[in-house]
ROGULO-227187 format. One record per residue (C-alpha): x, y negated, z. Coordinates in steps of 0.5 Angstrom, whole numbers, padded with zeros to 4 digits, always signed. Layout:
% residues N
XYZ/...
END
This chain:
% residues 211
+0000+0000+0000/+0001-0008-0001/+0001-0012+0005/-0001-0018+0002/-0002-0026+0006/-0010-0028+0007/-0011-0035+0008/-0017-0039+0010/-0019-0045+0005/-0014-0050+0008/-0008-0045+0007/-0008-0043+0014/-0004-0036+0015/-0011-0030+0018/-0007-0024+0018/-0005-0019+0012/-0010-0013+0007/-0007-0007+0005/-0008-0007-0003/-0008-0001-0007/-0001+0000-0012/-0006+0003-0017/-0010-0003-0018/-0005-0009-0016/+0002-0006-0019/+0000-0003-0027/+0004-0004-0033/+0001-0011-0037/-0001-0010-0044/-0003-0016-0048/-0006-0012-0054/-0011-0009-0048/-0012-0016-0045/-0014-0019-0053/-0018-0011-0055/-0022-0014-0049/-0023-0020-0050/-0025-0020-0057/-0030-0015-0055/-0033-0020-0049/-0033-0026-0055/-0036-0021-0060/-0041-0019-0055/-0043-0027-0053/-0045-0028-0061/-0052-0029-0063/-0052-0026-0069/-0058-0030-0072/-0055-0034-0077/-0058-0032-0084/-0058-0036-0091/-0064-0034-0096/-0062-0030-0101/-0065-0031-0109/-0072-0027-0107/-0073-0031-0101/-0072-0038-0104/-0079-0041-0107/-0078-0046-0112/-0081-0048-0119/-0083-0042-0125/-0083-0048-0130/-0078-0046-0135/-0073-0052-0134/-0071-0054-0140/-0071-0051-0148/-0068-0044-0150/-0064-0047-0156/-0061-0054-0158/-0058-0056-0152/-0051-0053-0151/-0052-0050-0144/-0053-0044-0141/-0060-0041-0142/-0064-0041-0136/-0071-0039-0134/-0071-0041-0126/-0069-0046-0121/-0067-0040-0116/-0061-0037-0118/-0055-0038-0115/-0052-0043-0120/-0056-0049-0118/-0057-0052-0112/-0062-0050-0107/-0062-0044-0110/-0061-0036-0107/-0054-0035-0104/-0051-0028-0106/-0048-0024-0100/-0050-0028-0096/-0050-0028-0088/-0056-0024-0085/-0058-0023-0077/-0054-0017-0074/-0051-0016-0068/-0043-0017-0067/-0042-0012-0061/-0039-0006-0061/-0037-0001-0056/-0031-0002-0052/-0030+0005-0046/-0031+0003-0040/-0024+0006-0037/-0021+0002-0042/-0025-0004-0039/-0023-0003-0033/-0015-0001-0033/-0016-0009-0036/-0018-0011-0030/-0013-0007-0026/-0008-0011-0032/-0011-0018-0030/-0010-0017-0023/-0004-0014-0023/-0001-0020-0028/-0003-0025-0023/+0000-0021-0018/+0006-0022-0021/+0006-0029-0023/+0004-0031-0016/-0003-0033-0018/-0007-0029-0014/-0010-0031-0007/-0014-0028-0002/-0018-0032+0003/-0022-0031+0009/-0028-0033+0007/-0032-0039+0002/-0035-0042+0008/-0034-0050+0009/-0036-0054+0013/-0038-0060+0009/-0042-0058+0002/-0040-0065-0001/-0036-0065-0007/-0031-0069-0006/-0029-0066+0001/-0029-0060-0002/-0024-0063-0009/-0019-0066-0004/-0018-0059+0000/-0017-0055-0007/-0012-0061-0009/-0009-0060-0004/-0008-0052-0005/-0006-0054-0012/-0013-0050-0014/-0016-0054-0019/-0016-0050-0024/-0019-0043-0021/-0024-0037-0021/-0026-0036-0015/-0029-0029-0013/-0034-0027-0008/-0041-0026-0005/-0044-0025+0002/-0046-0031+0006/-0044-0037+0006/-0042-0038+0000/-0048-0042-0002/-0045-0050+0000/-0039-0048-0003/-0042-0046-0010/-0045-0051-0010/-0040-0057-0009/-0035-0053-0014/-0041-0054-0019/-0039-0059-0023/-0031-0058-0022/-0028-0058-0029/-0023-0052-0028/-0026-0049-0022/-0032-0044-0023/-0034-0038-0019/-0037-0031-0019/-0039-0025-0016/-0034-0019-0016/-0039-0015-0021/-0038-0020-0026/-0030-0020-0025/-0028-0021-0033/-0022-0022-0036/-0023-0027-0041/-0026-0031-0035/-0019-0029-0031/-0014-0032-0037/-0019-0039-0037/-0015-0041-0030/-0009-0041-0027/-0011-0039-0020/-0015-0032-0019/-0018-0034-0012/-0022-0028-0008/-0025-0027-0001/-0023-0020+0003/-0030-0018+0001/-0029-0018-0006/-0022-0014-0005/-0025-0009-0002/-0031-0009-0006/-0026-0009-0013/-0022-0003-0010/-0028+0001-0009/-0031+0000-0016/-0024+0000-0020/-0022+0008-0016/-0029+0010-0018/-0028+0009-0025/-0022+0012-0025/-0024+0018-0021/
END
């Protein structure tokens, strides 16, 4: 195990955790990290562009000029693809851009990511989430002074409500629940910062998944 430093909000010292080496110490892939967040991008995609196509474009029958005589292609329907506003060929249609991506595969991401930040020592567990005061400028001036303005923050259980909320409208900082832990999220910002509840809970997840 990794005995690893747990400090409050304000960067005071509250004891050590124990952090498994299988989850916290695991070779970096960068192709792994890019496959992966390819697919959470691929997934956000809504996939209803669509351009109409020659049967679907609905314009005049009239013949649009005289067969002969004018040295011009011959042409019997505004709706080809020559001319403006006319159908598109090929064009986009409405599909879905995700693709299946396995679940071990996700997962050993998540060990590469924690790892990384392990390494890179930008990783920081906290007590808790719990302020006293739910301000925004309050709670900007503390993560300022812990160098943290441009951190995820991962946890969940109680008293974690005010602080959401003061981080809001924080550019750089954000926050989620262990569940929703992902890579592309955890690459986006510098610091990784999660609560002793989150640890416990992504440790328990992670061995489930490898098991």
């Amino acid at each position: 195990m990794i005995q690893f430093p747990v400090v409050n909000l304000e960067g005071k010292a509250h004891g050590t955790i124990d952090l498994d080496p299988s989850i916290f110490c695991v070779d970096l892939r960068k192709d792994c990290l890019a496959e992966v967040v390819r697919w959470q991008l691929a997934r956000r995609q809504a996939g209803t562009h669509k351009a109409l196509g020659r049967s679907e474009v609905h314009g005049t029958t009239k013949k649009m000029y005289k067969q002969k005589g004018t040295g011009r292609a011959r042409h019997g329907s505004k709706d080809v693809v020559q001319f403006r506003g006319g159908g598109i060929v090929f064009g986009p249609v409405p599909h879905a851009h995700d693709f299946k991506l396995n679940k071990k595969f996700r997962a050993l991401a998540i060990k590469m990511l924690l790892s990384m930040k392990l390494r890179e020592e930008n990783l920081v567990i906290v007590e808790d989430l719990v302020v006293v005061s739910g301000k925004t400028k309050t709670v900007w001036d503390m993560l300022r002074e812990q160098k943290l303005l441009s951190a995820l923050f991962v946890g969940d259980g109680g008293g974690t409500d005010t602080f959401v909320r003061a981080v809001r409208n924080l550019q750089g900082v954000d926050f989620i629940v262990p569940g929703g832990l992902n890579v592309y999220d955890g690459l986006l910002h510098t610091k990784l910062v999660l609560t002793q509840h989150a640890i416990e809970d992504l440790m328990i997840r992670l061995q489930r998944k490898v098991a």
